[in-house]
C-alpha positions in Angstrom: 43.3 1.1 -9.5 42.6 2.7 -12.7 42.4 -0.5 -14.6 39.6 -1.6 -12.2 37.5 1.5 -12.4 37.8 1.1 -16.0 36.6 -2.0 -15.5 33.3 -1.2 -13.2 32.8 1.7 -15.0 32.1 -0.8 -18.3 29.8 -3.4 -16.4 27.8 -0.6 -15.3 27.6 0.7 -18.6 26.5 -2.2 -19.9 22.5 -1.7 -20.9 21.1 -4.6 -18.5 23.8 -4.7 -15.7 23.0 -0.3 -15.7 19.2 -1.0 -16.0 19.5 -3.2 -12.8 21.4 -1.0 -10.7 20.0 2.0 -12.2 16.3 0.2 -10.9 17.8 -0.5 -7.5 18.9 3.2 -6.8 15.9 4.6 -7.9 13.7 2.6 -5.6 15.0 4.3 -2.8 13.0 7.2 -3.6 10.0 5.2 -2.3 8.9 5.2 2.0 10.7 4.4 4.2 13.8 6.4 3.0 12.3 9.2 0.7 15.1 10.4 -1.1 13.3 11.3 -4.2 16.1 12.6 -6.1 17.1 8.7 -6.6 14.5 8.2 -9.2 16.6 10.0 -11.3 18.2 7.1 -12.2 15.4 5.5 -14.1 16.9 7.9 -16.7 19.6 5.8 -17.9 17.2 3.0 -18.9 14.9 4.8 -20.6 17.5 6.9 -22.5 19.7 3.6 -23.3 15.3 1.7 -24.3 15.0 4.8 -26.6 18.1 4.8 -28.1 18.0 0.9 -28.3 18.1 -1.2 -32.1 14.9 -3.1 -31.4 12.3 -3.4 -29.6 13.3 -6.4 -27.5 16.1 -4.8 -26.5 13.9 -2.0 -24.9 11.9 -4.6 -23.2 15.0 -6.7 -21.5 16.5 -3.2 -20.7 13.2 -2.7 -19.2 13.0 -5.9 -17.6 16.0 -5.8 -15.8 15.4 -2.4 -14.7 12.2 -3.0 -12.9 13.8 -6.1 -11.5 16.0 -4.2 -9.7 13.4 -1.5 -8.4 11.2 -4.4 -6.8 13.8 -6.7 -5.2 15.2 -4.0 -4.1 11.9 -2.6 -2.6 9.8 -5.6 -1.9 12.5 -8.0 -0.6 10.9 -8.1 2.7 8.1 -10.4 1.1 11.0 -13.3 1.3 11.2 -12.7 5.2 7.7 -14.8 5.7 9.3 -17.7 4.7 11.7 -17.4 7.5 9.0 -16.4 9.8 6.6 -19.8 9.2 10.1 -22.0 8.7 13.6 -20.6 9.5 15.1 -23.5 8.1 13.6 -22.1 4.4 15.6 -19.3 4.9 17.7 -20.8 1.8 14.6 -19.9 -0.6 14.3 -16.3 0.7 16.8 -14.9 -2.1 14.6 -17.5 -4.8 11.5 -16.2 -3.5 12.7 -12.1 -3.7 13.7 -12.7 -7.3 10.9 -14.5 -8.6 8.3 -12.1 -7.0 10.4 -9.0 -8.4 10.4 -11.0 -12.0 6.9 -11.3 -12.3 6.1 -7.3 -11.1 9.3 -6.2 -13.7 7.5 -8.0 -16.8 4.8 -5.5 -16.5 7.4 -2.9 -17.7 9.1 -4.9 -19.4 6.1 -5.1 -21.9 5.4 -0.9 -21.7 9.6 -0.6 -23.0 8.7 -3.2 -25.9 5.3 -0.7 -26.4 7.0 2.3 -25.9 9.3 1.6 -28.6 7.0 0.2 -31.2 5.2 3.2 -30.6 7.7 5.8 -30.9 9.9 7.0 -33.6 12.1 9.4 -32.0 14.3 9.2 -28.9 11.9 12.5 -27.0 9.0 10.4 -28.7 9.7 7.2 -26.9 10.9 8.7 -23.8 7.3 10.4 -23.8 5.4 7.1 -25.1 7.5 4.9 -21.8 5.8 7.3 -19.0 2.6 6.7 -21.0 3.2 3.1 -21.2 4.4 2.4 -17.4 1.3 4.3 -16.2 -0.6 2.4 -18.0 1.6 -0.9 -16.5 1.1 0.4 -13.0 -2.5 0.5 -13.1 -2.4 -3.1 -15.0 -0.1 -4.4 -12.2 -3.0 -3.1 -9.7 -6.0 -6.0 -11.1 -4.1 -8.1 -12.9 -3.7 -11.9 -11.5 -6.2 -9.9 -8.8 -3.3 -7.1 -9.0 -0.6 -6.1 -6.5 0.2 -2.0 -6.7 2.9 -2.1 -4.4 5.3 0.2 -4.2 4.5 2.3 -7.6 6.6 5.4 -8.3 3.7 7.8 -7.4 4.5 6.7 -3.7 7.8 9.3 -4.0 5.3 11.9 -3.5 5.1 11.0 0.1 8.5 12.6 1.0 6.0 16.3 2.0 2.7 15.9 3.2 2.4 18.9 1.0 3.4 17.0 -2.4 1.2 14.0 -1.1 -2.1 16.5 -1.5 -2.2 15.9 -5.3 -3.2 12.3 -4.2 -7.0 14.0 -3.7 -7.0 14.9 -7.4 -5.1 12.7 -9.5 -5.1 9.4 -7.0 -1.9 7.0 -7.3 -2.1 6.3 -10.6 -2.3 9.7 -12.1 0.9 10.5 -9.7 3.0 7.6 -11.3 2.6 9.6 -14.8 4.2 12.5 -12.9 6.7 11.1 -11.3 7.7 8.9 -14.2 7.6 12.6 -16.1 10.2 13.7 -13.2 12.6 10.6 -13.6 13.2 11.5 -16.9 14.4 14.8 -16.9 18.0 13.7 -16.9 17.1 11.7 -20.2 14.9 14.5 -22.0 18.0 17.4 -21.4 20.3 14.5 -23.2 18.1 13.8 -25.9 17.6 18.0 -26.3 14.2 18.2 -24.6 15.9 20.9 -22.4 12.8 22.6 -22.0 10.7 20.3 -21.3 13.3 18.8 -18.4 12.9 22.0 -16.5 9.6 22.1 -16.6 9.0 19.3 -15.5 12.4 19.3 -13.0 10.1 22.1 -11.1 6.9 19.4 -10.7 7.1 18.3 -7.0 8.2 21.6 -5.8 4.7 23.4 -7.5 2.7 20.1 -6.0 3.9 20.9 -2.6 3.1 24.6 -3.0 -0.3 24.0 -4.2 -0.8 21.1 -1.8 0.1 23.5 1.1 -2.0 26.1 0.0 -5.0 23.5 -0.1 -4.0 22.1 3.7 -4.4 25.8 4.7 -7.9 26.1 3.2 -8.9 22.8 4.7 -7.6 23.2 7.8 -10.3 26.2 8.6 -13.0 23.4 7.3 -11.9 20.7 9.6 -12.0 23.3 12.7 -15.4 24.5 12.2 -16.2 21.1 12.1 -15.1 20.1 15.4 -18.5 20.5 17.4 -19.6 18.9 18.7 -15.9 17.4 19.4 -14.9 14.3 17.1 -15.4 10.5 18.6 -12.2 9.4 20.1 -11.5 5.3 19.2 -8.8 3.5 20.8 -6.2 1.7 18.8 -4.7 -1.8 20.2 -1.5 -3.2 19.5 -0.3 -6.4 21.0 3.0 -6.6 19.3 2.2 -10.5 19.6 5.4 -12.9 17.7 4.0 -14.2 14.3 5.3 -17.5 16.0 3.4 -17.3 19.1 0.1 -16.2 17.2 -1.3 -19.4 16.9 -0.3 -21.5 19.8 -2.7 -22.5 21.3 -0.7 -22.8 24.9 -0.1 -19.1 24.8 -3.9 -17.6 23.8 -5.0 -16.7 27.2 -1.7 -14.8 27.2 -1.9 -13.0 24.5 -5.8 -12.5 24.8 -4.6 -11.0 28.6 -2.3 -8.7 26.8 -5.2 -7.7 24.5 -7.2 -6.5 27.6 -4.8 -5.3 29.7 -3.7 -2.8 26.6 -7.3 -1.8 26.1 -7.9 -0.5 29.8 -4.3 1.2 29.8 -6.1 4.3 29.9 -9.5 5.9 32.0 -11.5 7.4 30.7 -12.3 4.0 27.9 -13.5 5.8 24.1 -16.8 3.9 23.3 -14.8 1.6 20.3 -11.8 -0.2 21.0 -10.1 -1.6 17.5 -8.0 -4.7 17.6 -6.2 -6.1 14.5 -6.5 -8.4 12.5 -6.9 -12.1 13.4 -6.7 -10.7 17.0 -8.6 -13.1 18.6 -7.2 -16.5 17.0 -9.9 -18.8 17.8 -13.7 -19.9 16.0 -16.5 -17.9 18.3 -18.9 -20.6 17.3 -16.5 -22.9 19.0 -15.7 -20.8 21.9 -18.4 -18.2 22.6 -18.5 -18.0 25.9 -14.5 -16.6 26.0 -15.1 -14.6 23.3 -18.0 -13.0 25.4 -16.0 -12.5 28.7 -13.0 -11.4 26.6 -15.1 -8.3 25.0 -17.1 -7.4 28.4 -13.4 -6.8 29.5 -11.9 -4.9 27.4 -14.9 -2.5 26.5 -16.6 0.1 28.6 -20.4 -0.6 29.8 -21.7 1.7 26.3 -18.7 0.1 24.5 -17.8 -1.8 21.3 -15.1 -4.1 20.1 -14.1 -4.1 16.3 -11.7 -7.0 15.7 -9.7 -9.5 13.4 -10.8 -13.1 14.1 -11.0 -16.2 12.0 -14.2 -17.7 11.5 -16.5 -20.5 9.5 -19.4 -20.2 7.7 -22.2 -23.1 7.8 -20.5 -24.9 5.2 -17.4 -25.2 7.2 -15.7 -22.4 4.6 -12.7 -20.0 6.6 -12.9 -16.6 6.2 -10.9 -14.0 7.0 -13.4 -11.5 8.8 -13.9 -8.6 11.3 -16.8 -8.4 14.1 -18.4 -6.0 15.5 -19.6 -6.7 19.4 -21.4 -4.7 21.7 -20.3 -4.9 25.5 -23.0 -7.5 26.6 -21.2 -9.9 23.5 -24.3 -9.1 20.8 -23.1 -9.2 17.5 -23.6 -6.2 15.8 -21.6 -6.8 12.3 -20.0 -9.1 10.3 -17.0 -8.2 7.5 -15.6 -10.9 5.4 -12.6 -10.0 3.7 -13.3 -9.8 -0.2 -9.9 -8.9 -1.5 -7.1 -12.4 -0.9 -4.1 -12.2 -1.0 -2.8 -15.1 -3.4 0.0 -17.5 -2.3 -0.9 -15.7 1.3 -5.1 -16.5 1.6 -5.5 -19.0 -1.0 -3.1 -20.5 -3.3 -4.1 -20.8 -7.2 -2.8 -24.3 -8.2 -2.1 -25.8 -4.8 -1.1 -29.0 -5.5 1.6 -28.6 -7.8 3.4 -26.3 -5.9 5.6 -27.6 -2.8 5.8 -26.8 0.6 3.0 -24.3 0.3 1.0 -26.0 2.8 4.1 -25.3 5.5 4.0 -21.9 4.3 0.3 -20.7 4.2 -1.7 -23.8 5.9 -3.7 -26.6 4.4 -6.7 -24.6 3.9 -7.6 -21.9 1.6 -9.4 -19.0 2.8 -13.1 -17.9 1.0 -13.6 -14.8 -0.2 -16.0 -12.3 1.2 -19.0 -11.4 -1.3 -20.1 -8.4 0.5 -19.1 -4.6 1.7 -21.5 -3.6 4.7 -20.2 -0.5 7.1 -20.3 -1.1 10.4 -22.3 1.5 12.4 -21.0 2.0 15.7 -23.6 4.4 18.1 -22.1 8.2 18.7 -18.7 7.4 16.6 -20.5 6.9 12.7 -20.2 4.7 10.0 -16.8 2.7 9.6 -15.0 0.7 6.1 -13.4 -2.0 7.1 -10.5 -3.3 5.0 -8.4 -6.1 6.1 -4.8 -6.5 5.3 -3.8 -5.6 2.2 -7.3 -4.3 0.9 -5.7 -1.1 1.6 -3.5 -0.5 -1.4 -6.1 -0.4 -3.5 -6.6 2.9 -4.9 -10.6 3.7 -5.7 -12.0 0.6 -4.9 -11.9 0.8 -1.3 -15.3 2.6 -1.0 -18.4 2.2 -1.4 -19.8 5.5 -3.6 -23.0 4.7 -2.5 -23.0 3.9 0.6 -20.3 6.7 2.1 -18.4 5.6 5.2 -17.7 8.3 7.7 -14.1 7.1 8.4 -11.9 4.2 7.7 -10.6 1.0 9.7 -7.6 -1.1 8.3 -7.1 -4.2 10.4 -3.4 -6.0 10.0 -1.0 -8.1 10.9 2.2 -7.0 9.5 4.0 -9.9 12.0 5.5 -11.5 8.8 7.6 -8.9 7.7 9.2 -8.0 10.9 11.7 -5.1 11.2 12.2 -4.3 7.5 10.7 -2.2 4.9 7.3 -3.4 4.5 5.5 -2.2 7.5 6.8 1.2 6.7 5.2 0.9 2.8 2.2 -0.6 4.0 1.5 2.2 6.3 2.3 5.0 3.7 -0.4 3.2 1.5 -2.8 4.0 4.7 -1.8 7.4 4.5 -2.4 7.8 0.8 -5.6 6.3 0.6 -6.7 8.7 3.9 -6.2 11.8 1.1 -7.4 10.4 -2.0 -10.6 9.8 -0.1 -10.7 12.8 2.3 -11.2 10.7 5.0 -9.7 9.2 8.9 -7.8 6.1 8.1 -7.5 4.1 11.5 -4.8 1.1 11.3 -4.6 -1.3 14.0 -1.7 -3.7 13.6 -0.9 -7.0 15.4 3.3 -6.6 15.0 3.4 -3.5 12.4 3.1 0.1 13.0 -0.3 0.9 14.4 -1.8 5.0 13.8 -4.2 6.9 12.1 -4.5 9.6 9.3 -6.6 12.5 9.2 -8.7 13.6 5.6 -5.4 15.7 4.8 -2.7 12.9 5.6 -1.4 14.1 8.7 -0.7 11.8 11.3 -2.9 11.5 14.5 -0.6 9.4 16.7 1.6 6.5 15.7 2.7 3.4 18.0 5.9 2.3 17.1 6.7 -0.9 15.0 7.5 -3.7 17.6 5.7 -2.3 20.5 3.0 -3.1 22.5 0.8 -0.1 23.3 -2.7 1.6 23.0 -3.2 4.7 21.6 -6.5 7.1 21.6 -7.1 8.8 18.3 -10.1 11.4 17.2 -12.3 10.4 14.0 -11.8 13.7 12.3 -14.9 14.5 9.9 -14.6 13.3 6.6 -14.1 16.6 4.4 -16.7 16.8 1.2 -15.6 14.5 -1.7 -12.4 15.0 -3.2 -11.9 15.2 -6.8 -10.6 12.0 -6.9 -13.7 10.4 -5.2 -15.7 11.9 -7.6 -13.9 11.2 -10.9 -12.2 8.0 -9.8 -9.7 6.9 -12.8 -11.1 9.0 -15.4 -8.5 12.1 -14.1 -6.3 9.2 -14.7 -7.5 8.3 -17.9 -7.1 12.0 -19.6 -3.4 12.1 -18.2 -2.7 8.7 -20.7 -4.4 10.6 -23.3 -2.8 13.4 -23.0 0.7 12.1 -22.5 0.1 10.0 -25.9 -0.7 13.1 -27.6 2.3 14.6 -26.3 4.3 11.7 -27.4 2.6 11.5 -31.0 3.6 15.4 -31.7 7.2 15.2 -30.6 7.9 12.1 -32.6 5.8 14.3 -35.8 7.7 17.5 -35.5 11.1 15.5 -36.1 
């Protein structure tokens, strides 16, 4: 026994077998599990990057530990495959690693930085958070970006802690909580100091955070009249397999319906999700017509997901806007694709794509116009995954006065992503100070309020309605007003930190 603890107590010490499973821990830390104190763990490869011979080194360390935080937290990316093919179900470990590689060589590029940067061990250690901040926010346009599951999310645990998201946004919180994964790293390297303070981070934000929900909260109530517009939230729970048979659209379109009148009195807008009506309106517009004069009062409107083709035959992904007697009142085309999902960059070299996302590419959408509905206000629509990202999802401008997120979460089924795509929701509802409504086809349906708090949930996998209040958007958080810059000082400042420690040794 003790020859084979010795023994698994030397593979994990190894620098890249550690960095791996020191990645996977830590990523529990983000929703749906919330157990912050796991991102501890991210101390062991920065302390073994700082301490490392070269600067190579510090970028495989690196590597391998961010590796491990995204197949461990974005595995459920692999589970579409199974859901358009069960018999690819083979690729799904192929597909989780290669997805995970690409997001880790974003760090793996800040450890090589960080070193080169650095010339002490509290130097580097200060020049990594610096360096992964400033990879996270890369990782968010780059290759038309994917923030998913950054370390700021671990702020999410309290809706207390998730209030600094109105002034520092989600980049300016992976700086902190990169800053709170190290502490175990700083007290080893004799930053003792500097570990408690910075041990005591997410207890203060929570404090100050509470403090701000309490001086809101009075805001929001003297608000309140007249009373806020109440919108009803669809979700049809409709099997990623069934979506597009055609045999089974007057059943699903039924369910649609029969879900939107669950309740009397009807709320003036009824939200489906995305791609909830799975047919071309200029092909059938006489069942798109009947199907929105059923499921909307006589004053009502219908906000949904559908497909549809432009006069040059291009597919878009969009959202509409009818009024009861079928007028078209608005018309949203989805700006932000998802690649390998929407459109595919070099489609013909790559095999089986076509089985995976269809023959066609999707267009992208060229323009951001609200939809006004009468006696509820001025709505954002983002579709999908438009959603997670931070500062860019409104118009300065033109200000909305609440938010829609339309989805179809189908592909994912029962595993973690649903849950991560419905914090991002939630954080984008306080950077902004606005509602955030979601209406999911198979995901978890809700809404937010400005502050983060939820305003009703339906459950993943269920088929339900739900009535939710557009709570009045609160006057511009700092965030909105600064956007990145906040962000920008916290690099600043952190290299500045990381310059003096490495010049007092």
């Amino acid at each position: 026994m003790r020859r084979f603890w010795n023994k698994a107590t030397a593979v994990i010490r190894n620098p890249y077998i550690g960095s791996f499973l020191a990645g996977c821990l830590a990523s529990l830390c983000l929703p749906p599990l919330g157990l912050i104190f796991t991102i501890f763990a991210l101390s062991f490869p920065a302390l073994t990057s700082a301490k490392a011979h070269t600067a190579w080194r510090a970028a495989a360390i690196w590597m391998m530990a961010g590796l491990g935080w995204f197949v461990f937290s974005t595995y459920w990316v692999a589970h579409s495959l199974y859901v358009s093919d069960p018999g690819l179900w083979l690729l799904m470990p192929l597909v989780a690693f290669a997805i995970a590689a690409v997001l880790a060589l974003f760090w793996a590029v800040a450890g090589w930085a960080a070193w080169r940067c650095g010339r002490t061990a509290q130097g580097r250690l200060i020049w990594l958070v610096m360096m992964l901040g400033l990879a996270e926010y890369a990782r968010g346009f780059v290759a038309t970006g994917f923030p998913w599951n950054a370390p700021g999310f671990l702020f999410s645990f309290n809706i207390g802690a998730l209030q600094a998201a109105s002034w520092f946004g989600i980049y300016g919180l992976n700086i902190i909580a990169f800053l709170f994964a190290f502490v175990l790293a700083l007290w080893v390297v004799g930053a003792r100091q500097i570990a408690v303070a910075l041990l005591i981070v997410p207890l203060l934000l929570s404090c100050l955070g509470i403090v701000r929900i309490d001086h809101l909260q009075d805001v929001i109530q003297n608000t309140q009249s007249p009373p806020n517009p109440v919108v009803r939230i669809v979700q049809p729970s409709v099997p990623q397999q069934e979506k597009w048979q055609r045999s089974k659209r007057p059943e699903h379109l039924r369910r649609l319906v029969d879900l939107s009148n669950q309740h009397i009195p009807m709320p003036r807008l009824v939200i489906w999700p995305e791609t909830a009506f799975a047919g071309f309106a200029s092909i059938e517009p006489d069942l798109l017509r009947r199907t929105v004069a059923s499921a909307t009062p006589f004053d009502g409107y219908l906000l949904t997901g559908i497909p549809r083709r432009d006069e040059q035959d291009r597919l878009f992904n969009a959202a509409v806007l009818h009024a009861h007697d079928g007028a078209l009142k608005a018309v949203y085309d989805k700006r932000h694709l998802v690649p390998f999902g929407e459109y595919v960059p070099f489609r013909g070299v790559i095999p089986l794509i076509d089985v995976i996302v269809g023959p066609q590419d999707f267009s992208k959408g060229t323009t951001n116009k609200l939809f006004t509905v009468p006696g509820v206000g001025k709505a954002q629509i983002l579709i999908c995954y438009e959603v997670i990202f931070s500062g860019a999802i409104v118009n300065r401008q033109n200000k909305p006065d609440f938010i829609v997120n339309l989805t179809n979460d189908g592909w994912f089924g029962h595993t973690a992503g649903p849950w991560q795509h419905l914090a991002q929701s939630q954080m984008r509802a306080v950077e902004e100070g606005m509602t955030l409504i979601r209406a999911a086809n198979a995901g978890i349906s809700g809404a937010f309020d400005p502050l983060g708090r939820p305003l009703g949930q339906i459950r993943l996998g269920y088929a339900d309605s739900l009535d939710v209040q557009v709570v009045a958007a609160l006057e511009t958080t700092l965030f909105a007003k600064m956007g990145q810059m906040l962000f920008g000082f916290m690099l600043m400042l952190t290299a500045g930190f990381a310059y003096w420690l490495d010049r007092r040794h």
